[in-house]
Structures are given as structure tokens and as C-alpha cells.
C-alpha positions as a Python dict, from the first residue, in 0.01 Angstrom:
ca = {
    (1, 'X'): (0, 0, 0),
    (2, 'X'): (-382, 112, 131),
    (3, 'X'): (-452, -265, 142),
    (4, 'X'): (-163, -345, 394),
    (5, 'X'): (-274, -403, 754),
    (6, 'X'): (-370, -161, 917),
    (7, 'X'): (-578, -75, 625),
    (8, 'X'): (-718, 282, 578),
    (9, 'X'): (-1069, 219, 463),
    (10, 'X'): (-1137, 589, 465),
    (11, 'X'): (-872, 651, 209),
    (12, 'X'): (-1022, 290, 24),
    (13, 'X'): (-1361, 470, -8),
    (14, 'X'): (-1220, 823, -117),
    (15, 'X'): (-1014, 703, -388),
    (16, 'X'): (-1303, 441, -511),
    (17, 'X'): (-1504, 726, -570),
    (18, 'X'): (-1286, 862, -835),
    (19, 'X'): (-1138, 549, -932),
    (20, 'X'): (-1417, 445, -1214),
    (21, 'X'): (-1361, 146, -1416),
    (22, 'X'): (-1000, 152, -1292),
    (23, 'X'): (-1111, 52, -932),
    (24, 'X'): (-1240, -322, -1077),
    (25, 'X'): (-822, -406, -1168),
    (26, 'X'): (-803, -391, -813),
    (27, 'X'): (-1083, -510, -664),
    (28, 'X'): (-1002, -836, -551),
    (29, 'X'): (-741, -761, -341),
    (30, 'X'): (-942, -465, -207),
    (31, 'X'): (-1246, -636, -114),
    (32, 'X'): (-1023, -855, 131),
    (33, 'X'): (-838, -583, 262),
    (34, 'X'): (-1213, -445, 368),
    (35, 'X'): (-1364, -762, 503),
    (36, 'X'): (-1049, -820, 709),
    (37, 'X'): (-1051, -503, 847),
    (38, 'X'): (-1419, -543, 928),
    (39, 'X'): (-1333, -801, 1094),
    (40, 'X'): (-1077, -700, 1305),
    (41, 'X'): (-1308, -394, 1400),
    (42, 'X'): (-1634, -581, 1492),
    (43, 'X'): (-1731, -525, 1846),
    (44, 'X'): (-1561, -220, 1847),
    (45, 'X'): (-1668, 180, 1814),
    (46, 'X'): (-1477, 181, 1533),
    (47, 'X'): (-1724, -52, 1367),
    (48, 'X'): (-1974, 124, 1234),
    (49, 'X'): (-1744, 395, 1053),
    (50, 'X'): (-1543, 150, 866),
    (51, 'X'): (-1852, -58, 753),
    (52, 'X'): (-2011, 273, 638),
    (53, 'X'): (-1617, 302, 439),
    (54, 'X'): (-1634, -8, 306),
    (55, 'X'): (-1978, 45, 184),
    (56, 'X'): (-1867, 349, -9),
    (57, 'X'): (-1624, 126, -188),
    (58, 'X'): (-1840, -140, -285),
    (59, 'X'): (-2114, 130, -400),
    (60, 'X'): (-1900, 301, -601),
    (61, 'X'): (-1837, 18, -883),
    (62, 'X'): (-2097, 26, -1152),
    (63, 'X'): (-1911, -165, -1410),
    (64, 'X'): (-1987, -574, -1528),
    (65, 'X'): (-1670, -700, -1420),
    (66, 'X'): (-1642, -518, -1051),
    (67, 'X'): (-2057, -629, -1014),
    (68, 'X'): (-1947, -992, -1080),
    (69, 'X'): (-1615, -977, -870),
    (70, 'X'): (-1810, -804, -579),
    (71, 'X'): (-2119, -1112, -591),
    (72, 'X'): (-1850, -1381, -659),
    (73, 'X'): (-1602, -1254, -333),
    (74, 'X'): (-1844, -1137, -110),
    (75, 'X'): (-2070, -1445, -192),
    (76, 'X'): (-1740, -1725, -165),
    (77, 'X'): (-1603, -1517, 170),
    (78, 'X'): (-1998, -1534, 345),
    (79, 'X'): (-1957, -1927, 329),
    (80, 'X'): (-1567, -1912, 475),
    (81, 'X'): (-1507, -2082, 768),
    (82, 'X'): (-1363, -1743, 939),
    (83, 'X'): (-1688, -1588, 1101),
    (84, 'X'): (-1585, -1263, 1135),
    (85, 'X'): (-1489, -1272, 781),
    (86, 'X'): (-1824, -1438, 673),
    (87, 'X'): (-2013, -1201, 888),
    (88, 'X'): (-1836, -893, 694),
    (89, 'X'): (-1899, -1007, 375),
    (90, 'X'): (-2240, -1043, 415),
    (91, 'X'): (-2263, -703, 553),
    (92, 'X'): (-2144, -543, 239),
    (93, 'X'): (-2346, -794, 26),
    (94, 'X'): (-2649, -621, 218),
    (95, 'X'): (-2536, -296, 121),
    (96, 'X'): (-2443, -364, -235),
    (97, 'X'): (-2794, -518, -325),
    (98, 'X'): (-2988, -254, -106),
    (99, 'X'): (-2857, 34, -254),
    (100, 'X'): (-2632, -8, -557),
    (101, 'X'): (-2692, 189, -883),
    (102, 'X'): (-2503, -107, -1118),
    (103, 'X'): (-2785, -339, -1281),
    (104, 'X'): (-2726, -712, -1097),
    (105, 'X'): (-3060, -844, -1242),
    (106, 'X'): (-2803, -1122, -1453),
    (107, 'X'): (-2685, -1184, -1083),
    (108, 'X'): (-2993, -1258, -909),
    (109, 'X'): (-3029, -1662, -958),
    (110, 'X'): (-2678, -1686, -803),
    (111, 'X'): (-2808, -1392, -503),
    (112, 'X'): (-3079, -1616, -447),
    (113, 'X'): (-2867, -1952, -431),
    (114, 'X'): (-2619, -1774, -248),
    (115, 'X'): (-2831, -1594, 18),
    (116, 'X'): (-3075, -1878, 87),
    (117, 'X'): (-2795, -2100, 152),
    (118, 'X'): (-2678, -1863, 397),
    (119, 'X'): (-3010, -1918, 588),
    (120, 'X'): (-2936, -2272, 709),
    (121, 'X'): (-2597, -2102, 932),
    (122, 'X'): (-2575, -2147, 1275),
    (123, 'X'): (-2437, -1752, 1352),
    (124, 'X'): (-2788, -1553, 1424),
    (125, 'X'): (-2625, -1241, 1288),
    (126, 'X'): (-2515, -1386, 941),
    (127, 'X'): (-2913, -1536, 872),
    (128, 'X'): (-3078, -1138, 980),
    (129, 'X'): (-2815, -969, 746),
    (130, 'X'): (-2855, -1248, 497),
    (131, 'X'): (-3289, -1279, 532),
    (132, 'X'): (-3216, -862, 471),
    (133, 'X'): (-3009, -917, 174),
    (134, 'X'): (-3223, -1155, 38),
    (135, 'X'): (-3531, -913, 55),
    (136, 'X'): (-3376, -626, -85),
    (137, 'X'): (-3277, -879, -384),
    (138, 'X'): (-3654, -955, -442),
    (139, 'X'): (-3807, -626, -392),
    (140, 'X'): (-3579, -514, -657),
    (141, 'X'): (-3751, -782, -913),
    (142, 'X'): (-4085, -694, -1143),
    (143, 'X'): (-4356, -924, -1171),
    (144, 'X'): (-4249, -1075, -1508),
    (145, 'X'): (-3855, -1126, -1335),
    (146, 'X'): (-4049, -1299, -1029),
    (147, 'X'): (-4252, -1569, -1231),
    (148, 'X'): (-3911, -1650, -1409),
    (149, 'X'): (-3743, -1700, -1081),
    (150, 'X'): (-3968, -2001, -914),
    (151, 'X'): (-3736, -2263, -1055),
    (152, 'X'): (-3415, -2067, -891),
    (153, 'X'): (-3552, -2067, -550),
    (154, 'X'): (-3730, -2430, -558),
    (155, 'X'): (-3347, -2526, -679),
    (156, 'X'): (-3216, -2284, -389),
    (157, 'X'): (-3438, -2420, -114),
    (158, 'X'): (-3404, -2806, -226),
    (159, 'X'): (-2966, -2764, -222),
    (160, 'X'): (-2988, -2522, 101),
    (161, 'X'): (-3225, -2767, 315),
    (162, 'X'): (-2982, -3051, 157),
    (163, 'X'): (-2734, -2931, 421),
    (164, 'X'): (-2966, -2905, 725),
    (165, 'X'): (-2869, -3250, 830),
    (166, 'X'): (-3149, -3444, 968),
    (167, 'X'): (-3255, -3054, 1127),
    (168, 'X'): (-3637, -3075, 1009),
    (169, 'X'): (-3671, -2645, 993),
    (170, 'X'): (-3439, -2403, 868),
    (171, 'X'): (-3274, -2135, 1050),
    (172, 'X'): (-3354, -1851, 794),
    (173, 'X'): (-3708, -1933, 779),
    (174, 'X'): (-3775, -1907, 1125),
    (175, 'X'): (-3699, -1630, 1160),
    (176, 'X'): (-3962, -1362, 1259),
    (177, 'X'): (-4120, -1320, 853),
    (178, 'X'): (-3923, -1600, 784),
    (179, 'X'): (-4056, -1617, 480),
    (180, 'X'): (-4175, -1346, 333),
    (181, 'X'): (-3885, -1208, 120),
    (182, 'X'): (-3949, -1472, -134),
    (183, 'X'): (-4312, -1513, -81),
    (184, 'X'): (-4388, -1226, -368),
    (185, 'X'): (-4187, -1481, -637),
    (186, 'X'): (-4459, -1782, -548),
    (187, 'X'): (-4786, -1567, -503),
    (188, 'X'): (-4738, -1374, -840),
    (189, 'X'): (-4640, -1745, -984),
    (190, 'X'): (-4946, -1889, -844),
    (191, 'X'): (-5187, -1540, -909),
    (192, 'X'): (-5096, -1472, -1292),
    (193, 'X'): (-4841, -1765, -1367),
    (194, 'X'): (-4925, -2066, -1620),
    (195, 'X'): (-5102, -2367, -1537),
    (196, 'X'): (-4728, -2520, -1504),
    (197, 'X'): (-4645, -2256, -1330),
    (198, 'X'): (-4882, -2249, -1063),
    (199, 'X'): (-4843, -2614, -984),
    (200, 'X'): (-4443, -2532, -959),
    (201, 'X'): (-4524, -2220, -754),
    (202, 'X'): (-4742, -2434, -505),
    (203, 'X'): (-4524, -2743, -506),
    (204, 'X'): (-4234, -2463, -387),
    (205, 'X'): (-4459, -2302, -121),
    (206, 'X'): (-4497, -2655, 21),
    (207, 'X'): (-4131, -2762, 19),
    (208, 'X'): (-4088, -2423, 199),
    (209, 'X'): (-4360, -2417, 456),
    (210, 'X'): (-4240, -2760, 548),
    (211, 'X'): (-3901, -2589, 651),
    (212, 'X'): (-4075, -2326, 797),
    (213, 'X'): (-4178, -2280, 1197),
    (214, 'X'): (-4514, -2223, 1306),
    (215, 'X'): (-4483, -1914, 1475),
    (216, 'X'): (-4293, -1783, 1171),
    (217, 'X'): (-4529, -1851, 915),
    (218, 'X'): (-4772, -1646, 1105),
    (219, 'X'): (-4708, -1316, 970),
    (220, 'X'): (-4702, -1502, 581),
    (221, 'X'): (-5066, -1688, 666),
    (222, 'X'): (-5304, -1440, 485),
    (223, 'X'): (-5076, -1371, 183),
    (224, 'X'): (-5049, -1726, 132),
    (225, 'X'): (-5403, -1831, 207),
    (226, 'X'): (-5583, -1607, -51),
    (227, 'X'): (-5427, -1682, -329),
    (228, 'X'): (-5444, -2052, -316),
    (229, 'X'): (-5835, -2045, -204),
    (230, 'X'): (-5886, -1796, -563),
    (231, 'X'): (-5688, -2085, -733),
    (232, 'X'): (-5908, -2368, -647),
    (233, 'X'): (-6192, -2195, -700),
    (234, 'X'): (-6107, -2157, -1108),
    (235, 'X'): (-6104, -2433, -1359),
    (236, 'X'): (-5789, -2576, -1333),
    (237, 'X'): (-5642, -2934, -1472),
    (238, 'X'): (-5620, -3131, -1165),
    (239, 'X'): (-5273, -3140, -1137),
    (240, 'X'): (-5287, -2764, -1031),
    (241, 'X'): (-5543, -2821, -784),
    (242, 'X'): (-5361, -3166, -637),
    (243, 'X'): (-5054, -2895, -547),
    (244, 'X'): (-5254, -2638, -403),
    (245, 'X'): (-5409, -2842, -220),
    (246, 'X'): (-5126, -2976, -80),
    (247, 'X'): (-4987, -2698, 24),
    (248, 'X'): (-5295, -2549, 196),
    (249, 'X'): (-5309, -2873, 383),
    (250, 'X'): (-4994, -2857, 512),
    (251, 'X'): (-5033, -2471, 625),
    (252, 'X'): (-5341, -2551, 821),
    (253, 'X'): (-5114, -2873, 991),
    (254, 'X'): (-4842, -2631, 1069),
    (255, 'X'): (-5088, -2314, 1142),
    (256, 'X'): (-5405, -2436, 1262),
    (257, 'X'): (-5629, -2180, 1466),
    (258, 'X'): (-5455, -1896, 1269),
    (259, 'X'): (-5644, -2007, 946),
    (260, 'X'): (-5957, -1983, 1107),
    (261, 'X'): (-6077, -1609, 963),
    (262, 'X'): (-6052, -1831, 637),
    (263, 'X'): (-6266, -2126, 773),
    (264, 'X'): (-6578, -2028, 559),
    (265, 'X'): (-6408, -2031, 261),
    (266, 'X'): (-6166, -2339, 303),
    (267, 'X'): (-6453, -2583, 346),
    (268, 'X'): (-6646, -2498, 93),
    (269, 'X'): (-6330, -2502, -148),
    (270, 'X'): (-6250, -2844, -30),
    (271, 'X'): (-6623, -2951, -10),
    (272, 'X'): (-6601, -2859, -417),
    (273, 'X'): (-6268, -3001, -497),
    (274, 'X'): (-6426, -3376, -298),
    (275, 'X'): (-6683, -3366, -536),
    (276, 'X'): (-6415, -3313, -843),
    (277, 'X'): (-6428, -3551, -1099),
    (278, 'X'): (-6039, -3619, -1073),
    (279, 'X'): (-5968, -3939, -750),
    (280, 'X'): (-5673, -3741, -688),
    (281, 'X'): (-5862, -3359, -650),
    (282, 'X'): (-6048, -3571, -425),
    (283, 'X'): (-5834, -3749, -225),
    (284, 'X'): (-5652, -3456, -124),
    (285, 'X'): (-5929, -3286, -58),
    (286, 'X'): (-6063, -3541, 206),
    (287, 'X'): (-5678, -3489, 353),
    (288, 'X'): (-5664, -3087, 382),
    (289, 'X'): (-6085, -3138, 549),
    (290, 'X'): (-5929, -3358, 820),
    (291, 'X'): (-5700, -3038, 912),
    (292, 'X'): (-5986, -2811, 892),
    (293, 'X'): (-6197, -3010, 1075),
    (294, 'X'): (-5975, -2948, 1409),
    (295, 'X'): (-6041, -2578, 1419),
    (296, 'X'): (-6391, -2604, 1384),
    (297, 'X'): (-6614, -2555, 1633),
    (298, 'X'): (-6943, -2677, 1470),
    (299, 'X'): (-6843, -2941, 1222),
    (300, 'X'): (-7203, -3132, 1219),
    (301, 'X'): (-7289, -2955, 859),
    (302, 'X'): (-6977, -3085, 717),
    (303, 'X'): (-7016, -3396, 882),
    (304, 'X'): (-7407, -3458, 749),
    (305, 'X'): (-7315, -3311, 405),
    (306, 'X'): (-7023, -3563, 354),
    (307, 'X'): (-7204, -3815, 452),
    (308, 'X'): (-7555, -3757, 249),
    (309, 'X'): (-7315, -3731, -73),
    (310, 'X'): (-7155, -4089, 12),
    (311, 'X'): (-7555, -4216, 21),
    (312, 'X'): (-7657, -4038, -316),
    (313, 'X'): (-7353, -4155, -515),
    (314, 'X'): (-7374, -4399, -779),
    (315, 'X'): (-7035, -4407, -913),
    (316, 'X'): (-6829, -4662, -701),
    (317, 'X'): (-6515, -4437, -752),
    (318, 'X'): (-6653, -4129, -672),
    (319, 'X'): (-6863, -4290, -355),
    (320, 'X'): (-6560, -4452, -216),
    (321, 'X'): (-6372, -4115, -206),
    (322, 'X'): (-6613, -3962, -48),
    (323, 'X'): (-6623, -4239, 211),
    (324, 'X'): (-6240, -4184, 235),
    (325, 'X'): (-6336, -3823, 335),
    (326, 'X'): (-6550, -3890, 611),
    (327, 'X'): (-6283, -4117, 739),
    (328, 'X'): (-6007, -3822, 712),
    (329, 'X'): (-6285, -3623, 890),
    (330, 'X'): (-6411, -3839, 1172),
    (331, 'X'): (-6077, -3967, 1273),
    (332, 'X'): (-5924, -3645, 1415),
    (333, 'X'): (-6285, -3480, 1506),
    (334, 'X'): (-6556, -3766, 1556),
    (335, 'X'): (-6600, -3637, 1940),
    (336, 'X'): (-6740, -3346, 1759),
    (337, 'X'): (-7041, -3524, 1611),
    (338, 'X'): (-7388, -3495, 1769),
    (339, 'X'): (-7537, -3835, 1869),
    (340, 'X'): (-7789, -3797, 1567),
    (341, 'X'): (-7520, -3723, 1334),
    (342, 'X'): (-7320, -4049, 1479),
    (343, 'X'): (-7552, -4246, 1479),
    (344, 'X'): (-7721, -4175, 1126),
    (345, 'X'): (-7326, -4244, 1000),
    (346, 'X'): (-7260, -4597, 1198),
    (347, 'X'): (-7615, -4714, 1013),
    (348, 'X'): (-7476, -4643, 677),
    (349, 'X'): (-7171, -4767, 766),
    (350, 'X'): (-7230, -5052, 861),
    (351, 'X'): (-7498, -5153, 553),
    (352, 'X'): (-7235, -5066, 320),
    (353, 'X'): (-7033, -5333, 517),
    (354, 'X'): (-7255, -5581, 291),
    (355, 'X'): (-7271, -5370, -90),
    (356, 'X'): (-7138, -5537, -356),
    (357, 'X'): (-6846, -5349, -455),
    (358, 'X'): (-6546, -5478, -300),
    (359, 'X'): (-6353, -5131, -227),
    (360, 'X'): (-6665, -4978, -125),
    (361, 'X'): (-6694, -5274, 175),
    (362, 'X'): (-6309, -5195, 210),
    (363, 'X'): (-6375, -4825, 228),
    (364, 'X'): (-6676, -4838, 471),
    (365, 'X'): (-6491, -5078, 722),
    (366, 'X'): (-6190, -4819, 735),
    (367, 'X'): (-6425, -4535, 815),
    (368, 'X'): (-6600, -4787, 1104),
    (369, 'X'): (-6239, -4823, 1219),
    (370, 'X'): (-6198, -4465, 1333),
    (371, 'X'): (-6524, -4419, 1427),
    (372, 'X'): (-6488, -4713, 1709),
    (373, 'X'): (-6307, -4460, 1964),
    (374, 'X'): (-6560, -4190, 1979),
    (375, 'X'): (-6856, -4447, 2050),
    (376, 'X'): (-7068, -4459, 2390),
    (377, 'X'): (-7001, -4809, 2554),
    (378, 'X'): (-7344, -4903, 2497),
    (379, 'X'): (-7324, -4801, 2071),
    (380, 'X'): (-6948, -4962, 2077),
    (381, 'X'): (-7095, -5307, 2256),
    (382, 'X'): (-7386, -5334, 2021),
    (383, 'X'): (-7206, -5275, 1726),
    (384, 'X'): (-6907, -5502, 1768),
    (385, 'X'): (-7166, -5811, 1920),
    (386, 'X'): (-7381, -5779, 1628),
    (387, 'X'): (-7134, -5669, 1322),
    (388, 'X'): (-6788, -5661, 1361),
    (389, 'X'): (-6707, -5982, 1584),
    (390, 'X'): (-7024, -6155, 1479),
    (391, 'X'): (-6904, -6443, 1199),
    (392, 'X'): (-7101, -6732, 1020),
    (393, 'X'): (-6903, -6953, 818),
    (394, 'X'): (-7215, -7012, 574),
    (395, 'X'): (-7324, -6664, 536),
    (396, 'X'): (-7242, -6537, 156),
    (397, 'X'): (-6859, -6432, 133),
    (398, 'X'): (-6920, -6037, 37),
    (399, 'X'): (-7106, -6005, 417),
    (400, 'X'): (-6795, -6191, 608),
    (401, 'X'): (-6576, -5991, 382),
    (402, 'X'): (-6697, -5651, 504),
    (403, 'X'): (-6709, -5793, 841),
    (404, 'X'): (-6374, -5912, 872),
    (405, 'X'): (-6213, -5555, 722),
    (406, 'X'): (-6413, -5390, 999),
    (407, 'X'): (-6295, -5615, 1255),
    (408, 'X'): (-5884, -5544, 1132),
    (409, 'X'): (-6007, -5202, 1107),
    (410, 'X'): (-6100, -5160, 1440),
    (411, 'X'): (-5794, -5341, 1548),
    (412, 'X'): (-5556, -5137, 1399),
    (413, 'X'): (-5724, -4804, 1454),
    (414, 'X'): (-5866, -4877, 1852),
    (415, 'X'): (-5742, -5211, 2024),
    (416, 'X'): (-5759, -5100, 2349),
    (417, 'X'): (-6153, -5003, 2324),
    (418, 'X'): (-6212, -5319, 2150),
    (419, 'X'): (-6052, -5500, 2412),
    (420, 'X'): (-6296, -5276, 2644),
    (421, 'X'): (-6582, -5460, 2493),
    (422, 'X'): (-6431, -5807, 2380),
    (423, 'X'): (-6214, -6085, 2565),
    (424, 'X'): (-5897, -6165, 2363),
    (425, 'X'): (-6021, -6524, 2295),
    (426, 'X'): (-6331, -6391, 2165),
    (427, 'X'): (-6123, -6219, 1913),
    (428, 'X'): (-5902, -6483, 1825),
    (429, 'X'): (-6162, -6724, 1811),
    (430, 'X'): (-6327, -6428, 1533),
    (431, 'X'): (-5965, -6403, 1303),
    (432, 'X'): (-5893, -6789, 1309),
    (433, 'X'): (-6195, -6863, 1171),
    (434, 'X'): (-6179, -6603, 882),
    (435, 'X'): (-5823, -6732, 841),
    (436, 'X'): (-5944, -7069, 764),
    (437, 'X'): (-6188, -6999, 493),
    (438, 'X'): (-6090, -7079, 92),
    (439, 'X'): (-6144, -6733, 1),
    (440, 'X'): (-5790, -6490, -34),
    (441, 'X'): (-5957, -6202, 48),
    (442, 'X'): (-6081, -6303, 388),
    (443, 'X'): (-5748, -6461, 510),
    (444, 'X'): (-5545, -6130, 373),
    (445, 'X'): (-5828, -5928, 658),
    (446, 'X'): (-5760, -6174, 908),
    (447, 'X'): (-5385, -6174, 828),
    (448, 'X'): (-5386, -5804, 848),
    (449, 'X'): (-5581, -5794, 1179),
    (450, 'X'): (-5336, -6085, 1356),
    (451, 'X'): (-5097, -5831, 1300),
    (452, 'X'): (-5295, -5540, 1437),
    (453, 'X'): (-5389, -5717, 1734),
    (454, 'X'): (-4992, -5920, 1811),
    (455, 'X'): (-4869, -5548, 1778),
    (456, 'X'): (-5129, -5424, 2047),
    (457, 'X'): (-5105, -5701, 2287),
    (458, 'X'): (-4713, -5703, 2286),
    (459, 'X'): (-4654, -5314, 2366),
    (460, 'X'): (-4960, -5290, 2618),
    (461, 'X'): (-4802, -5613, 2780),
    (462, 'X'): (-5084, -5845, 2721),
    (463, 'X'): (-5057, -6203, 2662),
    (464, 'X'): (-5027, -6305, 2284),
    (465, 'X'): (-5317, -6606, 2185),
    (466, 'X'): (-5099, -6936, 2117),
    (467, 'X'): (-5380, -7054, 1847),
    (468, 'X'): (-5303, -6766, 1616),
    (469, 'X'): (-4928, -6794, 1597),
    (470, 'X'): (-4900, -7097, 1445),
    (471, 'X'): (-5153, -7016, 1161),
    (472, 'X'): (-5049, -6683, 1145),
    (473, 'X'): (-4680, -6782, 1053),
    (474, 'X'): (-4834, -7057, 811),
    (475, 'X'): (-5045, -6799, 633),
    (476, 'X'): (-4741, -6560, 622),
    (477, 'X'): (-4536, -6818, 459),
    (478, 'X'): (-4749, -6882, 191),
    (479, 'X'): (-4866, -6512, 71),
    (480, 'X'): (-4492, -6447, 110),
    (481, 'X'): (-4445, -6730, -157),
    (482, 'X'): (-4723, -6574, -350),
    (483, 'X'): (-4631, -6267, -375),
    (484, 'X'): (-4252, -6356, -500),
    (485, 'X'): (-4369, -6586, -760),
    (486, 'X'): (-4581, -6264, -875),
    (487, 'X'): (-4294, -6068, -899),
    (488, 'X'): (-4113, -6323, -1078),
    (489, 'X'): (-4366, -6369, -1348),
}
């Protein structure tokens, strides 16, 4: 009879608290006799006195069986397609994991899937009560129940943004702290978790920070930051380190200038982790420098101590990296450089343009690439004259190789201030002879920098040569052929 419209939630909450275990038989058809009448009262004076009935009844079950009908039916009616409804439920779900005396610990995977879900909804009311819910959850948790919990929310987050549908950010997590109630689950991971662990807890941070806004990560920066900086500096396999450093990459591409108190300390962790013996450590490393670099405001140590440890190394692998880093650097930041600096760099550039080692040629030419926007006219006309367009069919293969790499280098990475220095026929005249030599590795640069410089000339409107097409679509042909017969084999 109570749970007949109207329904009396006073009487509800005075009878569930001398009900006991009796109350759960019920409790069902009670809890929708409270969210409907929460409903029907929203917007209303009477509003606030039958939530604060309804949260009497809810508080008042202690048993197993009412815990798991309340997080079942509160948790099925928040996803309902009645708002009102959905916005009731997770009122009471609020109230039930803020202040309940019942143990729900054997509840909280299904909290978190439940709740984080909740944060990709459109209604702005349902993702504050639901980011509140979700806090109180993990503020309830010790530090042993949050390391056991970093597979639940990766799982959580991965099915929730699932549903975002092409949105690239989710709703919960910009909110202001977006992020922060589950932040304590991935820094204790990452602080005092196992080497699997960590790498999970950091692979999570990243899949959330990339759903995360820039204005609401702000708040989460430091907690985040200091962590992952005490992490890298440790001996760690390099797996670890590869996912850390990930994720601090991608917080200074979403954060920027608020990372900069940190600034000491990031470059000389990613200065180390370059020099690691692991490609991969290093790799990254070269990536998360290139976001550093754009908050810096005097980069020319970084600059001159990437580029003495790319003239000291010995081992190819480890010199090429480190070439790879001054790339990531100078692409984003090489307007920063001091004309010594530069031009120090475009010397050793370009003489590794002739070293034996065929990546190293490759490596050197990519790093010339990106260096060709941020030179003077006079630099830019002396070095493409004498280097870059300058070709001699008899001159030994290895110098035209590095050559014609720095020529589809510069092509792909600044046409238009190519073009500044060079006439198109020059350049032409430059790729069809490379794509006439006997040697594979040549025509696969010239073939790559036809395509560079077709590309450029068709969406800046300029006239495409009528010599290189015809070669060009030869060429293609046969590396097409190549390559299937490859795969075949």
C-alpha cells in the first residue's frame, strides 16, 4: 500500500528503520516506488525532503542481498531512458556509497563500471552526482584494494569511451577534477605497484588523459607528474619506462605551460632515458623532448647536448636515435636555436649525409628536412645549391644516396621554402635523374620525393612537371609489382 502513488516516503523511511533484514523481501518494489516519487518531486520544494526520505531507506539496509538489490536497481534505473528516473537513482546511489554502514567492497568493480559509464551522459546533473559517487567509491578503498582495481577501471574507461561515438573527450572527465577520483587507483599502482603493474597503471593514465580536457587535467597535473618523473628515474625493464613515457608525453601535449615548474626535472629524465640502452626507451624519449621543447624558453643546452652525443656515438643504433631526437626537437622549436648552435648542427648534418651506414644517411637527411624552415635565406640557398639539389651521376652511390633523402626530406617537410630557393625544373631535373640510376635505393628517394613535391604543387595550385609523370607512374608500376611478388613469396 506505501508504494502506491502518491507514495509516502516519510512513512518508507520510518518503517525501514525497524524493518531489518525483512525490509530486503521488499526492496525491489520499494526502491521504484522512491525513484518515481523523486521524480515526480524534482524541481519542486518538496524535493529535498523526500530525497533526504529516500536516503533513510536506502541507508538503513545492511544486509548482502538488500546491498546487491540496491547496486543492481539503482545502477540498471541510472542508465534508463526516463531522466528523471535516471537522475534519482543516481542520487541515492550517491548517498548509499557516501555514507552506508553495509560493506560493498565485493561491489566496487561493478560501482566503478557502473559510475564511469555514467560519465559519458549528456544530462550535466547525472555526470556531478555520478563523478561524486564515484569518489566516495574510491576514497572508501585502501592502498592494497586500489592496486587490485587498475584492471577494473582500464576495462571501465575502454567500454565507457566505447560509447562516446566519434566524441574525442568524455563528459565526466571534463569536468572541473575530472579526474581525480580515480587518480589515487593509478598513482599508488604506479608508486608501490609491480613492474606489470606500473606499466598497466601508466598505459591507463594515458588512455584516460587522452579522454580528458585540458583545462580539466589542470588540477590532476602535479599528482600525476611526480610520480611518473620518480619512475623513470629507477631501474626499470624498458617496457615500464616505454609507458611512462608515453603518458608524460601526452600530458605535456595536452598541458603544456602548466608542466613547466617540472621543466628541470623532465629534461633531464628524458635526456637519461635517450641515452637508454633500449631503441624503444629512446625513441620515446626523443618524442616526449619535442613536447618539452615548446615550453622552453632557453633550449640551446638541450639542443648542443643532443647534438654533441649524436657526434661521440659509435654505435650506429644508438647514434641514429639520437639523431631521431634532434629531429623530434628541432622540428617544433628550431627558431629557438642560436645561429652558432644552427649552424654547428647543419655542418654535422650534412657530413653525415655521406657516412657509411645507410640509416644513419637516412636519419641525418630527415633531421636536415625539418631544419630547412628555420634557415636564413642566405644558409637555406647555400645549402640546397651545394648539397641537397647538387647531383653527379658518377659520384660514389652512398654520397647521392644521402643527397637524394635530403632532397625528399626537404620536400616533404618544407616545399614552399624550397621552392623559395629553387625553380620547379631545377627540381625535377634533380629527382629524374636519381630516378634513372640502377641503384633501388636512390629511385625509392626520388619516388618518395615525386610524391612530396606532386602533393605540394597540386594543393598550392602550381603547375605539375610533365617529365616526371610519366616516369613516376613507370617506377610506381614496377615497385608495386615488387612488392606483391614479396608478399607472395
Amino acid at each position: 500500500q506505501l508504494t502506491t502513488p502518491p507514495v509516502n516516503t516519510q512513512a518508507l523511511c520510518i518503517l525501514a528503520s525497524v524493518a531489518g533484514d525483512t525490509l530486503t523481501r521488499h526492496l525491489c518494489k520499494i526502491l521504484v516506488a522512491l525513484l518515481g516519487a523523486l521524480s515526480d518531486t524534482a524541481g519542486t520544494p518538496e524535493y529535498d525532503e523526500a530525497l533526504s526520505h529516500c536516503q533513510g531507506v536506502v541507508l538503513a539496509v545492511t544486509d548482502e542481498a538488500g546491498v546487491t538489490t540496491i547496486v543492481d536497481e539503482l545502477l540498471q534505473h541510472s542508465k534508463g531512458s526516463n531522466l528523471g528516473v535516471a537522475q534519482a537513482a543516481v542520487a541515492l546511489l550517491l548517498a548509499f556509497c557516501s555514507n552506508t554502514r553495509a560493506d560493498y567492497s565485493d561491489y566496487v568493480p561493478q560501482l566503478l563500471r557502473g559510475l564511469i559509464h555514467l560519465f559519458t551522459h549528456k544530462d550535466e546533473e547525472i555526470l556531478k552526482t555520478s563523478w561524486l559517487a564515484l569518489n566516495a567509491v574510491t576514497k572508501s578503498l585502501d592502498a592494497a584494494d586500489q592496486r587490485s582495481l587498475v584492471a577494473d577501471v582500464r576495462q571501465a574507461v575502454k567500454f565507457a569511451a566505447s560509447d562516446l561515438k566519434g566524441d574525442d573527450l568524455m563528459p565526466g572527465f571534463c569536468l572541473p577534477k575530472g579526474i581525480q577520483p580515480i587518480l589515487p587507483i593509478f598513482r599508488e599502482a604506479v608508486l608501490n605497484g609491480e613492474p606489470e603493474l606500473k606499466e598497466a597503471a601508466s598505459n591507463g593514465l594515458t588512455e584516460v588523459i587522452r579522454l580528458t580536457s585540458s583545462e580539466a587535467l589542470k588540477p590532476s597535473v602535479v599528482h600525476v607528474t611526480g610520480p611518473l618523473i620518480r619512475i623513470l628515474g629507477d631501474r626499470f625493464a624498458w617496457n615500464v619506462k616505454v609507458a611512462v613515457l608515453d603518458t608524460l608525453a601526452l600530458l605535456l601535449a595536452k598541458t603544456g605551460v602548466m608542466l613547466k615548474p617540472f621543466l628541470p626535472q623532465l629534461q633531464t629524465t628524458f635526456v637519461k632515458a635517450v641515452h637508454d640502452p633500449h631503441r624503444g626507451v629512446r625513441l620515446r624519449a626523443g618524442a616526449a623532448l619535442a613536447h618539452l621543447i615548446t615550453i622552453h624558453t632557453k633550449p640551446d643546452p638541450l639542443f648542443t647536448e643532443l647534438h654533441n652525443a649524436v657526434k661521440v656515438a659509435d654505435d650506429t643504433s644508438i647514434r641514429d636515435t639520437m639523431i631521431q631526437a634532434l629531429r623530434c626537437v628541432v622540428e617544433p622549436a628550431g627558431n629557438k636555436m642560436s645561429d652558432g648552435v644552427r649552424r654547428g648542427l647543419v655542418t654535422t648534418l650534412v657530413g653525415l649525409l655521406t657516412h657509411d651506414d645507410d640509416s644513419t644517411r637516412l636519419c641525418a637527411a630527415g633531421a636536415l628536412g625539418v631544419l630547412l624552415p628555420w634557415l636564413p635565406a642566405d644558409e637555406l640557398h647555400t645549402l640546397l645549391t651545394q648539397h641537397v639539389l647538387e647531383d653527379n651521376c658518377n659520384s660514389d652511390w652512398t654520397i647521392r644516396h644521402g643527397r637524394s633523402a635530403a632532397l625528399f626530406s626537404a620536400l616533404k617537410a618544407a616545399p614552399a621554402k624550397l621552392l623559395d630557393v629553387a625553380q620547379p625544373d631545377e627540381i625535377s631535373s634533380t629527382l629524374l635523374s636519381y630516378l634513372s640510376s640502377d641503384r633501388l635505393a636512390l629511385v625509392e628517394n626520388a619516388m618518395s620525393g615525386v610524391s612530396f613535391f606532386i602533393t605540394y604543387q597540386l594543393i598550392s595550385g602550381g603547375s605539375v612537371p610533365m617529365s616526371l609523370l610519366q616516369p613516376f607512374a613507370k617506377h610506381f608500376t614496377f615497385l608495386n609489382s615488387l612488392s606483391t611478388t614479396t608478399v607472395m613469396k
